[in-house]
Backbone bond lengths (Angstrom), bond angles and torsions (degrees), N, CA, C in turn:
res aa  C-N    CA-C-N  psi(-1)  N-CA   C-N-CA  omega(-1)  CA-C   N-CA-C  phi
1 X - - - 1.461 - - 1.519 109.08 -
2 X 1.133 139.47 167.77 1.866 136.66 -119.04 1.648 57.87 -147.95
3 X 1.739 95.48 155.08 1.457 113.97 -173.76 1.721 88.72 -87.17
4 X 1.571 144.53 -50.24 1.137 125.97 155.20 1.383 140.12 -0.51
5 X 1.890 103.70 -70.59 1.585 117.07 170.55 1.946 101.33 -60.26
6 X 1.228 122.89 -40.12 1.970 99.31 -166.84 1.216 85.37 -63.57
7 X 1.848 136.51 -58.15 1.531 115.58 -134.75 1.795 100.79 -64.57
8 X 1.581 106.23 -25.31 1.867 103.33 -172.46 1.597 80.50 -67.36
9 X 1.122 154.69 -25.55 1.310 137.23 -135.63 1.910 93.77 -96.37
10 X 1.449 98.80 -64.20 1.605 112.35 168.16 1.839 113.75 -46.30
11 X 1.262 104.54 -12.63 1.687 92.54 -174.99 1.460 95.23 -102.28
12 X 1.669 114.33 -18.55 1.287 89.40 176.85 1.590 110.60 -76.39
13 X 1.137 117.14 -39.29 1.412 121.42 177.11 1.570 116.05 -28.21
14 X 1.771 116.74 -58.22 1.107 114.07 173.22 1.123 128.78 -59.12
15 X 1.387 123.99 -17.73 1.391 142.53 -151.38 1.643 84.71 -80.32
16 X 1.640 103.56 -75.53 0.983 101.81 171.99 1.661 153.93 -64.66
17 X 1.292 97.02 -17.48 1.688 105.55 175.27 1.915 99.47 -93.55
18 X 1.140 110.59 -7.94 1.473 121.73 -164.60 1.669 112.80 21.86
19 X 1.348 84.11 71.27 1.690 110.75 -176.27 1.588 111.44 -149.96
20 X 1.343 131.39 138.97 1.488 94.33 161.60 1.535 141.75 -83.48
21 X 1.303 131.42 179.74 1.396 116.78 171.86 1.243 142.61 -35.48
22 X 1.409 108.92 -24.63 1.911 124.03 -115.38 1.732 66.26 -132.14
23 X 1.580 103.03 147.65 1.037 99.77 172.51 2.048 97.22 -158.72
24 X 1.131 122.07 126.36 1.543 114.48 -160.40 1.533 115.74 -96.56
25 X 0.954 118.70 121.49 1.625 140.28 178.71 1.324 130.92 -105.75
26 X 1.688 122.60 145.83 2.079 103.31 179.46 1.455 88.01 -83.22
27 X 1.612 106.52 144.32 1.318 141.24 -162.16 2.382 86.39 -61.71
28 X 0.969 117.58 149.44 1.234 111.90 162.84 1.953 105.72 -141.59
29 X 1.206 94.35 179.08 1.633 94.34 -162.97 1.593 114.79 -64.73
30 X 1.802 113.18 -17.07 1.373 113.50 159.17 1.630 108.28 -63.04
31 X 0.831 147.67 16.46 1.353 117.64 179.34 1.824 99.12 -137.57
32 X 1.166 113.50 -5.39 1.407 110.55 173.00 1.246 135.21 -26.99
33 X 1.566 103.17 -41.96 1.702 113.67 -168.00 1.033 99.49 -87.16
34 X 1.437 131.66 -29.33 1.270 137.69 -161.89 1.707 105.23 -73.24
35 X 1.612 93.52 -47.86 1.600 95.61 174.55 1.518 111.52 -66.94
36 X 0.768 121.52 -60.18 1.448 115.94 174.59 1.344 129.55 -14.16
37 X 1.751 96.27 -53.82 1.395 102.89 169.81 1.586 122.12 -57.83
38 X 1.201 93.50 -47.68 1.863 107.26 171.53 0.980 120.59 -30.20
39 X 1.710 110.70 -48.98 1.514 135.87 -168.41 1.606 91.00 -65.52
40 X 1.161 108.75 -84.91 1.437 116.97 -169.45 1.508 124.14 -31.08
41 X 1.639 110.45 -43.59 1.373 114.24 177.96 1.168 114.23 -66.04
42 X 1.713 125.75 -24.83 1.223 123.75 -156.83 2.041 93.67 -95.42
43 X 1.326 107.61 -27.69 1.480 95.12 -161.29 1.609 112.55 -90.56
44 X 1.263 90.74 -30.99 1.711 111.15 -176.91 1.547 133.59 -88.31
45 X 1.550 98.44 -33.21 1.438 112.17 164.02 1.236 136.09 -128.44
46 X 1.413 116.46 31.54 1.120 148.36 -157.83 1.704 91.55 -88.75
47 X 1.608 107.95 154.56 1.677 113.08 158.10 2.081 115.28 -57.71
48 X 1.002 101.56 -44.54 1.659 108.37 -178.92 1.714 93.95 -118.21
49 X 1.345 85.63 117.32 1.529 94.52 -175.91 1.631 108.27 -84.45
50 X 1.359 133.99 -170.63 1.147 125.58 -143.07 1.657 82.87 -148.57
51 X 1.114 127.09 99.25 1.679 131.28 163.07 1.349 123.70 -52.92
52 X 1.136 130.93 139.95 1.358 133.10 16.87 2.238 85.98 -108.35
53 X 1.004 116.11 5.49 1.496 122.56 -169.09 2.081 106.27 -65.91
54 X 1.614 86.99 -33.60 1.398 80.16 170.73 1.529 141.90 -36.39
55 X 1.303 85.35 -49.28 1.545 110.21 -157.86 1.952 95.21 -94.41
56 X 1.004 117.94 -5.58 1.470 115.35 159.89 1.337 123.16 -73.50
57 X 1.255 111.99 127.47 1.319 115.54 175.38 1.667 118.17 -67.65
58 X 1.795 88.30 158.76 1.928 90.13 -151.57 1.685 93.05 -75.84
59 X 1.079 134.06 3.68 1.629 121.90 167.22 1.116 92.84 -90.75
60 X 1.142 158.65 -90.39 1.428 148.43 -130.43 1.647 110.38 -78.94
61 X 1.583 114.16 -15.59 1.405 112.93 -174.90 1.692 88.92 -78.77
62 X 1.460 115.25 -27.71 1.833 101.06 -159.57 1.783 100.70 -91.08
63 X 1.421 109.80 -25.02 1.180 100.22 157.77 1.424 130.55 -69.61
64 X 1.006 110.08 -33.16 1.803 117.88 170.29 1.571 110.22 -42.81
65 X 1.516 88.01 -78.74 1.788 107.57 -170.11 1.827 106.71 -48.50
66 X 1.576 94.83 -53.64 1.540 99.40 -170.32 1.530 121.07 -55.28
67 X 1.580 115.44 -34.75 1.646 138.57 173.01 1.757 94.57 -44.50
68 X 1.602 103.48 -52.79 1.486 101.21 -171.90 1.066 130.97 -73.67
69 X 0.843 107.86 -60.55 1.986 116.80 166.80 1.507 122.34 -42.82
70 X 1.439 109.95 -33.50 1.345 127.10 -168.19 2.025 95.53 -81.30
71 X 1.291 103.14 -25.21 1.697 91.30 -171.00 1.471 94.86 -108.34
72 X 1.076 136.52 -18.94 1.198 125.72 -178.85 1.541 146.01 -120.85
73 X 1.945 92.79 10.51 1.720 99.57 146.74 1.093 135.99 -48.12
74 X 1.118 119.69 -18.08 1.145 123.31 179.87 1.780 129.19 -70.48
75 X 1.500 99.59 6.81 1.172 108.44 -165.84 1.233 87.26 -97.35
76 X 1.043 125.05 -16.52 1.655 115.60 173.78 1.921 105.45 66.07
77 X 1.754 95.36 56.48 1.705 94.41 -175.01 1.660 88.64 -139.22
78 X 1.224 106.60 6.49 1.582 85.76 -151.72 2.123 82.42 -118.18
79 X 1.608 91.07 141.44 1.806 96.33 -174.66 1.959 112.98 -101.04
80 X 0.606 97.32 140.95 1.469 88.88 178.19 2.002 93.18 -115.97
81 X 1.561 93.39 170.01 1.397 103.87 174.32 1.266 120.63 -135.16
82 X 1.300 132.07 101.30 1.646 149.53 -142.12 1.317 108.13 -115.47
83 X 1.752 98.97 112.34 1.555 99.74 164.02 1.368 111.94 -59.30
84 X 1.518 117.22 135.03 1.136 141.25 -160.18 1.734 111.07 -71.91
85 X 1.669 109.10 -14.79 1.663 114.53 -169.09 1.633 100.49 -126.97
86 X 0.784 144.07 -21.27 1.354 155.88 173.16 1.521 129.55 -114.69
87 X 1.312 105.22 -16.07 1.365 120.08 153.40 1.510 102.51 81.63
88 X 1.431 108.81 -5.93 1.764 103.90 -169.80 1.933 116.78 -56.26
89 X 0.707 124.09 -169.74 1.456 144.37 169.15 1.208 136.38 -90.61
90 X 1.208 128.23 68.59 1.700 123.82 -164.85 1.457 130.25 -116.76
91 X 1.182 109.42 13.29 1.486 148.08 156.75 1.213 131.15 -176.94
92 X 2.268 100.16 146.83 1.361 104.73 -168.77 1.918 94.07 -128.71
93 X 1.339 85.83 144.95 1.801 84.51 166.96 1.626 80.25 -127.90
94 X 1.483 116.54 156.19 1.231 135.53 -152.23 2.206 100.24 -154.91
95 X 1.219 94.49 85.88 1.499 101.88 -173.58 1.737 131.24 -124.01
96 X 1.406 131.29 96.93 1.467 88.91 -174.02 2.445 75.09 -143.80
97 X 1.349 81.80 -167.36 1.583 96.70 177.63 1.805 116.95 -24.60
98 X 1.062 78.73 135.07 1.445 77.95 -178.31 1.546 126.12 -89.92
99 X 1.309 94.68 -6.94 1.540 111.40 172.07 1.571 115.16 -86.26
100 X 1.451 101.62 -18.52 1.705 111.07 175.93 1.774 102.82 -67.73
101 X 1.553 120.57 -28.40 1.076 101.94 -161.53 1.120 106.08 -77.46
102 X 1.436 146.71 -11.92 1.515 157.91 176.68 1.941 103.00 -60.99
103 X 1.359 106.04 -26.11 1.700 95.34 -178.35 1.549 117.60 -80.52
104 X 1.156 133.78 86.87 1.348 129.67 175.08 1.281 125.04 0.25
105 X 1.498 156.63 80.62 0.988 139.85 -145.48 1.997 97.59 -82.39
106 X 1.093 126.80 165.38 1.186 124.29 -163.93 1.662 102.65 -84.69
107 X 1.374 125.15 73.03 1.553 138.96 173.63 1.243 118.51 -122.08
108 X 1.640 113.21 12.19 1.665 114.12 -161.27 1.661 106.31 -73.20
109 X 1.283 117.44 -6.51 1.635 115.74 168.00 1.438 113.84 -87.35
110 X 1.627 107.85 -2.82 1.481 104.75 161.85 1.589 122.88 -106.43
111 X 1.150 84.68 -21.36 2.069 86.61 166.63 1.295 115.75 -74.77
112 X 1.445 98.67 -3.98 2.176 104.39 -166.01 2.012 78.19 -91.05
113 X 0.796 125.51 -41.47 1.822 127.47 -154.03 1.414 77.52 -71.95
114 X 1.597 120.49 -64.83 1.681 100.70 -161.94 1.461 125.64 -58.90
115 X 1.438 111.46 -24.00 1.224 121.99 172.65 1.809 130.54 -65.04
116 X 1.255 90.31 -31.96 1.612 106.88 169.28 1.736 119.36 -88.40
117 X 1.334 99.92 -18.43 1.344 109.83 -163.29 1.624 114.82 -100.12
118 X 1.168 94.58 -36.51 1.852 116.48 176.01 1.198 111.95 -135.97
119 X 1.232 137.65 45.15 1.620 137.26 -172.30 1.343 110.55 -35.35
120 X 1.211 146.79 10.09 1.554 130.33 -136.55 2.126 80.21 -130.09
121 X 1.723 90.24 -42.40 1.651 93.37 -159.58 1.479 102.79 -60.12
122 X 1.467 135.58 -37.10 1.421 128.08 174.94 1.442 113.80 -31.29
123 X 1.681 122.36 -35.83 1.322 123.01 -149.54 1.898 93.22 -97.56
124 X 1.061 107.92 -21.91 1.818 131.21 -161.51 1.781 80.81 -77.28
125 X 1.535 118.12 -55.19 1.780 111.08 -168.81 1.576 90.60 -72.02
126 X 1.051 110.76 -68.45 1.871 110.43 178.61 1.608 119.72 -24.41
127 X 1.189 116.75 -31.11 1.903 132.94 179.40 1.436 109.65 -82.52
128 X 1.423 119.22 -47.06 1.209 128.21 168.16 1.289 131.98 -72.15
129 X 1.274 110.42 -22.63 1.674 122.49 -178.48 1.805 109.45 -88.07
130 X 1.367 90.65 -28.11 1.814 100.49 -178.11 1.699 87.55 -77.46
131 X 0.888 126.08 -52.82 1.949 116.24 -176.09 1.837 116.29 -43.00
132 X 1.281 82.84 -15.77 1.833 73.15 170.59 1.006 105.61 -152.97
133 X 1.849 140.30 40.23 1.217 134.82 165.47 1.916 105.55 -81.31
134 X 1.649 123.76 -36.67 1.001 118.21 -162.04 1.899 95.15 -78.10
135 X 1.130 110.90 -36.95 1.437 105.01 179.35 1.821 123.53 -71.00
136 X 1.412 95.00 -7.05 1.627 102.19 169.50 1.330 121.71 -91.94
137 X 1.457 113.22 -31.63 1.298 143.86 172.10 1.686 108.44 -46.02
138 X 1.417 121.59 -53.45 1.264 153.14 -175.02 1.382 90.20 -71.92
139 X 1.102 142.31 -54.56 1.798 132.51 -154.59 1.828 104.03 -111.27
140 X 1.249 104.49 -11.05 1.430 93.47 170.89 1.463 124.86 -85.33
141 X 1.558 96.28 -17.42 1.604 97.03 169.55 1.301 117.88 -63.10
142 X 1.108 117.39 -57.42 1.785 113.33 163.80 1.735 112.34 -14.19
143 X 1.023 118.89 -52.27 1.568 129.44 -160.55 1.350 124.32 177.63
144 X 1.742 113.99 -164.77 1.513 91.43 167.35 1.400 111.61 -103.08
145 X 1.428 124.08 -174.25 1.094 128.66 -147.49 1.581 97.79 -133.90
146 X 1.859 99.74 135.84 1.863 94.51 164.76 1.325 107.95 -118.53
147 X 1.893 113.69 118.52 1.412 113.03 -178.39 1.452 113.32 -113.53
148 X 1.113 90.50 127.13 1.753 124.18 168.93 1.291 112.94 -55.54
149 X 1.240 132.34 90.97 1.768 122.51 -145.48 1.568 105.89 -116.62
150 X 1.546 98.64 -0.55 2.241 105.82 -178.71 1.156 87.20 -142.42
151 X 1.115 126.40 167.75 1.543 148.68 134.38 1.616 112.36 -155.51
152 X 1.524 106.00 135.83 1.275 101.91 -154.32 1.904 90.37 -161.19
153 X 1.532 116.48 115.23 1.135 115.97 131.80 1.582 138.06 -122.70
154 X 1.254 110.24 -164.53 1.558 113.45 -163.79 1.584 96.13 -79.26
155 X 1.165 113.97 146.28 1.490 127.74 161.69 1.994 111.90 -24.49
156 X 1.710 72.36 -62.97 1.933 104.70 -169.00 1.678 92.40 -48.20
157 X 1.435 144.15 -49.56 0.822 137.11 -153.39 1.689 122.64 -133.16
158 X 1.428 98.24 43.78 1.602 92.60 167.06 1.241 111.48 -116.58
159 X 1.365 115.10 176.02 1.671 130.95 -170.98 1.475 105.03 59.76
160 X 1.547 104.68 33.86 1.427 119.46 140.10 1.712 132.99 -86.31
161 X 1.508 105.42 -21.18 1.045 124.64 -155.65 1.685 148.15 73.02
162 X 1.709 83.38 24.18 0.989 114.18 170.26 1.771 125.11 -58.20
163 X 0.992 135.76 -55.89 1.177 129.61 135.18 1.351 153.56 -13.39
164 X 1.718 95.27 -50.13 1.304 99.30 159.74 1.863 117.29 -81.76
165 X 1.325 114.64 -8.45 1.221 90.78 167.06 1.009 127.13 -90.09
166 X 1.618 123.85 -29.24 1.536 133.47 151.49 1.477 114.63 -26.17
167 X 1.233 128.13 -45.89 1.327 140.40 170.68 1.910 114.40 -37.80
168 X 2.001 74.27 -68.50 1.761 92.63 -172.21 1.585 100.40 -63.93
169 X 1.165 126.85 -31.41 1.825 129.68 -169.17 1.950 92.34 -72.30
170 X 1.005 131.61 -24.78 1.411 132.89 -170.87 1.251 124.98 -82.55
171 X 1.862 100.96 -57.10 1.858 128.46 138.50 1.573 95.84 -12.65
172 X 1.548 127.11 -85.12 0.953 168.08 -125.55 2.203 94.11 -63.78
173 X 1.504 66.64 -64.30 1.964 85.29 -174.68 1.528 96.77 -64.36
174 X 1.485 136.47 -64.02 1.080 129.93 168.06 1.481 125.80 -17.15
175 X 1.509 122.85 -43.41 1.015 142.41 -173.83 0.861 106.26 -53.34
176 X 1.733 105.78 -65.89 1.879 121.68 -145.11 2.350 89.02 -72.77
177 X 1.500 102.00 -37.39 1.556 89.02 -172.04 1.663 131.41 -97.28
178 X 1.623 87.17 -1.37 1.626 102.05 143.10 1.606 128.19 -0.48
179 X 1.400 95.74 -71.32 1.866 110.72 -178.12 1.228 100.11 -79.30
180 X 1.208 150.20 -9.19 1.502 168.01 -176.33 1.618 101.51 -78.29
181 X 1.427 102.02 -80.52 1.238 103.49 172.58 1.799 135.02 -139.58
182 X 1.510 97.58 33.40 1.349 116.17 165.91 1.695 116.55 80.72
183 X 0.829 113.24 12.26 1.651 119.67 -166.59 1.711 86.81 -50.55
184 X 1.991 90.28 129.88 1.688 97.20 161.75 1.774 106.02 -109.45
185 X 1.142 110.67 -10.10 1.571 105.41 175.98 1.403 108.88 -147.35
186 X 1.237 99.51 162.18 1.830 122.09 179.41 1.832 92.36 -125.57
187 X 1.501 67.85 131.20 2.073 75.41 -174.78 1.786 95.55 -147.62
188 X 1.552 108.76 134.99 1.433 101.10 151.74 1.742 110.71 -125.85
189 X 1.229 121.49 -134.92 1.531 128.90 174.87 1.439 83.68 177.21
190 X 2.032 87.35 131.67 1.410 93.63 168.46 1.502 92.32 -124.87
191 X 1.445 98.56 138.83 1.413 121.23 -175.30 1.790 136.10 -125.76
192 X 0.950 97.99 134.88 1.934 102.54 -165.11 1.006 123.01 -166.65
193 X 1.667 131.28 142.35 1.202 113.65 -155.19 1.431 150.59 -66.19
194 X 1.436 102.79 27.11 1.175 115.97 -174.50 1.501 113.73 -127.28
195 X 1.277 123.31 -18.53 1.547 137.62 138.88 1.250 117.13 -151.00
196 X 1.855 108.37 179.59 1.211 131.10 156.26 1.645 120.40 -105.46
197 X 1.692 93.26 141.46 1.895 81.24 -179.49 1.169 93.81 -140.60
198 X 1.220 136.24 154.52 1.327 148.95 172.74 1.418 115.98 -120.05
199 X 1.208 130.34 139.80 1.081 147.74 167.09 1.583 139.27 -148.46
200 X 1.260 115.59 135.62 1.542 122.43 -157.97 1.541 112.50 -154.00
201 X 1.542 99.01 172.25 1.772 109.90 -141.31 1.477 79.75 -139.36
202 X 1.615 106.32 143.06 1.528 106.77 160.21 1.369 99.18 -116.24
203 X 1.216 98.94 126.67 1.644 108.49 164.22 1.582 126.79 -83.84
């Protein structure tokens, strides 16, 4: 079926359930691969590609991404966005402490491949990470911080507002663990080669 015929197919759905499809969930270990894929389509073959991930090759980017996601759903921070009839995967927002992202997650035999393999890209994450360390630096003193570190939907389905609810469902989780561990802001940066932008929420 022609990507044309599902979206008439999905509008009838809304038409009739007068709801939309999409319905948002915490990501669990069934849906990993699925996100993954998400990830990949959105960073790698996307119209505006997504730096420095571009230029990684598609084995080491799916081992990268996949290493991560795969060990750390479990934090129960990360939202996925689920067609409502097929159950597939068609957006992920991917969010938790921002101090978690400082712990090495256990992939260092895949940062050793990119390093031998593309030496150049180490310096490409190093360029990009300095673009928003001084502006994180500045807002983490306030408190701690919950960062939104992916956001990613399908081609087939953006400028639905899909995203932004992934956003608000993330906001959301931030909220509830707040008293947990104090979060004063929700911040991500969306980035591509033509800028950086940052944006953030005080809770």
């Amino acid at each position: 079926m022609s990507i044309h015929a599902l979206d008439l197919l999905d509008n009838v759905f809304e038409l009739v359930d007068k709801e939309p499809v999409v319905e948002y969930v915490i990501l669990k270990e069934e849906h990993v691969s699925e996100a993954l894929k998400v990830l990949n389509d959105a960073f790698q073959y996307d119209e505006v590609k997504e730096p420095p991930n571009q230029h990684v090759p598609y084995r080491i980017f799916i081992d990268f991404y996949g290493d991560w996601i795969a060990h750390f759903w479990q934090k129960q921070t990360f939202v996925a966005a689920l067609h409502k009839y097929n159950r597939s995967v068609i957006g992920i927002c991917l969010g938790e402490h921002y101090d978690d992202t400082t712990i090495p997650p256990p992939y260092n035999d895949i940062l050793y491949d990119v390093e031998k393999e593309k030496p150049y890209i180490e310096k490409i994450f190093a360029l990009c990470d300095d673009l928003k360390l001084e502006w994180v630096r500045k807002h983490r003193e306030k408190g701690p911080m919950f960062y939104i570190e992916i956001l990613a939907v399908q081609y087939k389905y953006r400028n639905r507002g899909i995203a932004t609810n992934l956003i608000r469902e993330s906001v959301r989780i931030a909220q509830q663990l707040k008293p947990q561990f104090g979060f004063h802001t929700v911040f991500a940066e969306c980035a591509n080669v033509r800028f950086t932008l940052f944006f953030f929420l005080i809770l």
